[in-house]
C-alpha positions, 0 to 999 in steps of 0.5 A: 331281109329280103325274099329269096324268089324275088332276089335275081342276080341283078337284083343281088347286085343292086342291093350290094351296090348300097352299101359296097363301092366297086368290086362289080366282078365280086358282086356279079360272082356271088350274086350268081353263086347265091341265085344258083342255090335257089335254082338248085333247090327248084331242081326235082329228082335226085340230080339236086343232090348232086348239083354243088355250090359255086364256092368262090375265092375272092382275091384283093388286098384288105379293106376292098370289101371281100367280108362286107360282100359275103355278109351283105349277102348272107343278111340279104337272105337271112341266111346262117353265116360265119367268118374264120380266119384260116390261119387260126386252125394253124398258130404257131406253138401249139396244134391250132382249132379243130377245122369241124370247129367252124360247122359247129359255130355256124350251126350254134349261130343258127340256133340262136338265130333261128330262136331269135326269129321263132320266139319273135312270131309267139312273143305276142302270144306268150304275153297273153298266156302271162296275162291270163297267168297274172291275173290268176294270181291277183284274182283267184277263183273263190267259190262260196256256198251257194255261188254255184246257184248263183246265175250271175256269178260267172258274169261278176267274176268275168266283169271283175277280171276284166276290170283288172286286166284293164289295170294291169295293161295301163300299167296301173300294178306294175309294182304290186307285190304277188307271190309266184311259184316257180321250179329251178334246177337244182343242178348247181352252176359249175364252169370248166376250166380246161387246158385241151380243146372241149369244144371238139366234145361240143356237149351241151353238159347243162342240158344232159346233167339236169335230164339227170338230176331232178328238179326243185319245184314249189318254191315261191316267192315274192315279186312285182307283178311286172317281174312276173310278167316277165317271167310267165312270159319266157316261160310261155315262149319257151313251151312254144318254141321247143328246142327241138323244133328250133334245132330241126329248122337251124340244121334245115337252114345251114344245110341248105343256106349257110355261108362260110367266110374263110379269110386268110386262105393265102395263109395256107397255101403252101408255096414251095421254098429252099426248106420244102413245104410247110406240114402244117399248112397243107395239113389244114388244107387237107383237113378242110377239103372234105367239108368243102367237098361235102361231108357229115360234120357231129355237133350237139344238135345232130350231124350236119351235112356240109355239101351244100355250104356255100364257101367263099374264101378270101385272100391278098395272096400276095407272096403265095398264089390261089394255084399253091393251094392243093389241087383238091382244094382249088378245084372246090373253088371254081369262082376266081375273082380279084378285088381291085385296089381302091381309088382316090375317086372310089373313096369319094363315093365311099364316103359319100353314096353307101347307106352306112357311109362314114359320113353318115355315121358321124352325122348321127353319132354328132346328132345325140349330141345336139351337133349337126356336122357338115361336110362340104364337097371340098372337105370329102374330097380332100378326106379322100385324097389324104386317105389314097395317100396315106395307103400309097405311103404305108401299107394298103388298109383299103376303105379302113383307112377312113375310119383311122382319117376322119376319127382324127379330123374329129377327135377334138369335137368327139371330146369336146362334145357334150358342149352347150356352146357347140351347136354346128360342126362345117367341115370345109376343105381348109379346115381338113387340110389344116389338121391334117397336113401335118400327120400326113407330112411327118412319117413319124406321126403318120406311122402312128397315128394313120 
């Protein structure tokens, strides 16, 4: 994550170059949309209010990088981020999701996202309390006659207590059995099973029947003192990290951060045919309009208000186009970019320069193994070539179709492993060749293996 004032739309840029080869139209657009935000947040005065986000369409086959772009982004921020397919809220035989659905899984990602990083700032704190807690247990304060004329008996009991928690930090009573007492709902666990769409309801059905029912408390039993460690501990966490609060700052952060990804989007674009248009498609654009346009969405942390989500949809858009999408809904989208099919020489440098690269990723999967494995230049060039092939001869699956290449250039070493004689793996051009000429010049095995 980085810092958000320091993030220009160069820097933006620079940081996706890391991980995404090409597409420097794509980058250049969302590294805009995503500086504007924050400029639109400088605004004082009631025209921030007014100031929209520049949601985008991405247009490019799949596997150019369209969802790596936005959720590089949305990591880069650390901003709330989710991605649904359009043609979810639309299956074939039964009415598809709720559109508000999405509001609400970004809203759910948040809190826990949100909880993550607030229970990260306190867990130090929350281990100290459960120390202090633990040591309570193993050393309970006894007072005998006369000990309250006693000068020195708070410095024993000091002295002593230190002695322990010296104990306990080494580790020297973890296993040492105490007795804690703790409260437990007495709300039985229950799971619903149901047909109709509760997630409409979002309701959180744990949270409002145990405000009703009461609590059991008192009940004690036996553990190790690392258990109970443990256990103050999340309870320490959860008295400083109130719900509430947690809620407050989510709904903050995707109200004035969130991301949504829509895939799919060509899916529903309505193109005219002999048969007319497709209902249900143009249903669900008409349905999304007004939470790209800014609208109250309920969920069980309050309502969320949707005007300022920043929305990039995607799409290959290759039988419909953007401009058969609604007008409403095209003019919610005022970044067009396309994505450029990628190269030969593109998948060079995929395999070679992000810092997630393939290659990369084997060398530390072969690594656990006590295996070092080399590429040559030769062998990622030839990977590369066999790849661009491999697209031209079936359908386009873009940089995926790498994984699909080198998984079976390794597959034997991948079972192989763990194998006390195997110490190195060198991939040279030869060796690609050889194991994949075959796939790649038989359409049956290519079909079904690539």
């Amino acid at each position: 994550m980085s810092d958000i004032n320091t993030l220009t739309p160069a820097r933006i840029v620079e940081e996706l170059d890391k991980y995404i080869i090409s597409q420097s139209a794509a980058k250049r657009s969302v590294a805009i949309a995503l500086r504007n935000r924050w400029r639109r947040q400088q605004v004082q005065g009631d025209l921030k209010r007014e100031i929209m986000p520049n949601n985008i369409i991405m247009i490019g086959p799949t596997g150019v990088g369209k969802t790596e772009i936005a959720r590089r982004i949305a990591r880069l921020v650390d901003a709330p981020f989710i991605k649904v397919e359009a043609s979810k809220f639309t299956e074939v035989g039964y009415v598809g999701r709720d559109v508000e659905s999405m509001i609400r899984e970004l809203m759910n990602y948040a809190v826990a996202q949100t909880r993550a990083r607030m229970v990260a700032e306190v867990r130090d704190d929350a281990r100290k309390l459960a120390i202090e807690k633990v040591l309570d247990l193993l050393l309970p304060l006894k007072r005998r006659k006369g000990d309250n004329d006693d000068p020195d008996f708070a410095e024993r009991q000091k002295r002593s207590r230190d002695k322990m928690r010296v104990k306990l930090l080494s580790g020297k009573l973890d296993d040492k059995e105490i007795e804690i007492e703790f409260s437990e709902d007495s709300l039985p666990n229950f799971e619903i099973m149901s047909n109709i769409g509760l997630e409409s309801l979002d309701l959180d059905f744990s949270d409002m029947l145990s405000n009703l029912l009461p609590t059991r408390s008192g009940k004690k039993h036996k553990t190790t003192v690392s258990n109970a460690l443990k256990t103050f501990t999340e309870q320490e966490v959860t008295h400083l990290v109130p719900k509430d609060k947690v809620a407050e700052s989510a709904k903050k952060a995707v109200e004035e951060n969130g991301i949504v990804f829509i895939d799919e989007i060509d899916k529903i674009a309505t193109a005219e045919k002999q048969g007319g248009i497709d209902v249900s498609r143009s249903g669900v654009q008409r349905d999304l309009l007004p939470i790209v346009e800014g609208s109250s969405v309920p969920t069980k942390f309050g309502p969320i208000d949707t005007s300022h989500i920043l929305f990039i949809a995607a799409g290959a858009f290759s039988t419909a186009k953007p401009s058969d999408l609604i007008p409403e809904l095209q003019g919610r989208f005022p970044i067009r970019v396309e994505l450029n099919s990628l190269t030969e020489q593109d998948f060079v440098r995929i395999l070679k320069e992000p810092e997630n690269a393939l290659t990369k990723q084997y060398r530390e999967l072969f690594a656990t193994e006590n295996v070092e494995l080399r590429f040559s230049a030769g062998a990622i060039k030839a990977v590369a070539h066999y790849a661009a092939g491999a697209n031209e001869k079936m359908e386009d699956i873009g940089a995926r179709r790498l994984h699909t290449i080198l998984n079976t250039l390794l597959d034997d070493y991948l079972f192989q492993m763990p194998d006390p004689g195997l110490k190195k793996v060198n991939i040279s051009e030869r060796m690609v060749k050889a194991r994949l000429s075959p796939v790649i010049e038989s359409e049956d095995l290519s079909r079904f293996i690539l």
